[in-house]
N, C-alpha and C positions, 0 to 999 in steps of 0.2 A: 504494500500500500504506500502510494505517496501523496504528500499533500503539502499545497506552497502556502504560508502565511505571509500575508502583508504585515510589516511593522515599520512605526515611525519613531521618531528619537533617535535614532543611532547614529554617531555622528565620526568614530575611529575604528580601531581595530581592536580595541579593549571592551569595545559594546559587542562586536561580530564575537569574541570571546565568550563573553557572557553570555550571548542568548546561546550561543552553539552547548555552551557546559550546562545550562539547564534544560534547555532541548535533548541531549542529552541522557541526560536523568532522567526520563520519562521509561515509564518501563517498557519495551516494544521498539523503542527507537532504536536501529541498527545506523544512519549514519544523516548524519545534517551536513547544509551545504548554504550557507550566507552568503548574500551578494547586499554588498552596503550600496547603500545611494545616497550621501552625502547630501542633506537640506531636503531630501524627497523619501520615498517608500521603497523601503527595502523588504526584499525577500528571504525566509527560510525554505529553503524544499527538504522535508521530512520523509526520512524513508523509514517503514516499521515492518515490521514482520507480524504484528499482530494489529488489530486498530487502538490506538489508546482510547486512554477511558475520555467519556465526554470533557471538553475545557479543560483536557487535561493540557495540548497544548501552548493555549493562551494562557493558563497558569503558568508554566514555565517561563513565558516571555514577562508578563507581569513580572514575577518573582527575579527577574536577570533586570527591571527598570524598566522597560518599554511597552508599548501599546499596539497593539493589534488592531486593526483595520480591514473594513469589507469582509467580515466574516460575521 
């Protein structure tokens, strides 16, 4: 299963960091892949082996400082 979340705030390499280590931490996540967008909306694409649990993960991006968008 894959799945791209929009998120806004990220403004380095120390944010792509962070949401990656708590995307991450999601249980089913086998691998994340961040594309920053500096002043604009940035992507995670989520890959899982299983589906995570509902908001499971826009908690993780909350929990890393950023917000989720269009979802």
């Amino acid at each position: 299963m894959q799945t791209t979340i929009n998120i806004t705030g990220m403004t380095c390499g120390h944010c792509v960091s962070s949401v990656m280590e708590e995307l991450s931490d999601v249980p089913g996540v086998e691998e994340v892949d961040v594309q920053l967008n500096v002043g604009g909306v940035s992507t995670a694409a989520v890959t899982a082996d299983v589906e995570p649990e509902p908001g499971a993960l826009r908690k993780a991006v909350e929990t890393a400082g950023y917000t989720v968008v269009g979802t």
